[in-house]
C-alpha positions in Angstrom: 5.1 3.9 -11.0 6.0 0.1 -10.8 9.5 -0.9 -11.8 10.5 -3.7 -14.1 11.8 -5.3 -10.5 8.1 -5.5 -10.0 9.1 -2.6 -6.7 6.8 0.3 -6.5 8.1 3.1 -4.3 6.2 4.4 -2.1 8.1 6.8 0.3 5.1 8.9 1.7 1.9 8.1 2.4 0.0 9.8 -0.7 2.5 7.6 -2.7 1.3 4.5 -0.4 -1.8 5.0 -1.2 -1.2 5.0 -5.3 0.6 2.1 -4.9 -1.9 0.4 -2.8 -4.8 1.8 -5.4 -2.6 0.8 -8.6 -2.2 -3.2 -6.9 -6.1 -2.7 -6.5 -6.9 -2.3 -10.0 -4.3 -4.5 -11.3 -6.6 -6.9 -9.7 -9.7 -5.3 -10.7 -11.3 -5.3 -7.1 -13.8 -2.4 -6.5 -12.5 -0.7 -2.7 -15.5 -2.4 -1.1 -14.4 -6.1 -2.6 -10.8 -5.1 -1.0 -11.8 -3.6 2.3 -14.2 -7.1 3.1 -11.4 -8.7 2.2 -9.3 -6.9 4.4 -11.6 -6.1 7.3 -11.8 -2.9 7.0 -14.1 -0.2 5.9 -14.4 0.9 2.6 -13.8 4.6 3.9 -10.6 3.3 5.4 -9.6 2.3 2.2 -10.3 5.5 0.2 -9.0 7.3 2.9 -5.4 5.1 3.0 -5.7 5.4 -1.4 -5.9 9.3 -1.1 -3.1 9.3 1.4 -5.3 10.6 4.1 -4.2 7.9 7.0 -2.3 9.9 9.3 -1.6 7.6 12.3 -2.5 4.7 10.2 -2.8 1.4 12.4 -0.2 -1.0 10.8 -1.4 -3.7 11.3 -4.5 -2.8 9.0 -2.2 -1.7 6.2 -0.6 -5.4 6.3 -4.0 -7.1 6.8 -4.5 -5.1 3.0 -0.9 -6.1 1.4 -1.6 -9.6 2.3 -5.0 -9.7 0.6 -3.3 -8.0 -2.2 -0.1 -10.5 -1.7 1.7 -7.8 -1.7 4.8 -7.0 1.2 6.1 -4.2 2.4 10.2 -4.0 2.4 12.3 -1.4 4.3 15.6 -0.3 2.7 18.0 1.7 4.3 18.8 4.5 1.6 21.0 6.2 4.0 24.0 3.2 3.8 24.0 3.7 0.5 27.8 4.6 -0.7 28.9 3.7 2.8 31.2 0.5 3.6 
């Protein structure tokens, strides 16, 4: 999943969610320890790890990437092979 850039691709929101779990675990926080962190519920959580978020609030996905000090980057694939 994770690249040797240290990038993990996640360009849906069930792939989100493994990428969110797999920084988790890396860490070895249970869902609970993350979500109190986080200020969320532990349901929201499980719910954004199985990719089950649909209108997820953004700003409770970052309030969980900065816990994990992790960041989420936007790259335009579309300019790719374009001047």
């Amino acid at each position: 999943m994770a690249t040797d850039t240290g990038f993990i691709n996640a360009r849906s929101l069930p792939k989100l969610g493994l990428a969110v779990r797999t920084l988790r675990q890396r860490r070895q926080w249970s869902q609970a320890e993350l979500a109190a962190m986080a200020q969320v519920s532990r349901q929201w959580i499980s719910a954004l790890e199985n990719g089950q978020t649909a209108g997820m609030e953004i700003g409770r996905l970052m309030r969980v990437l900065d816990v994990l000090d992790a960041s989420l980057m936007i790259r335009d694939d579309g300019s790719q092979g374009r001047p």
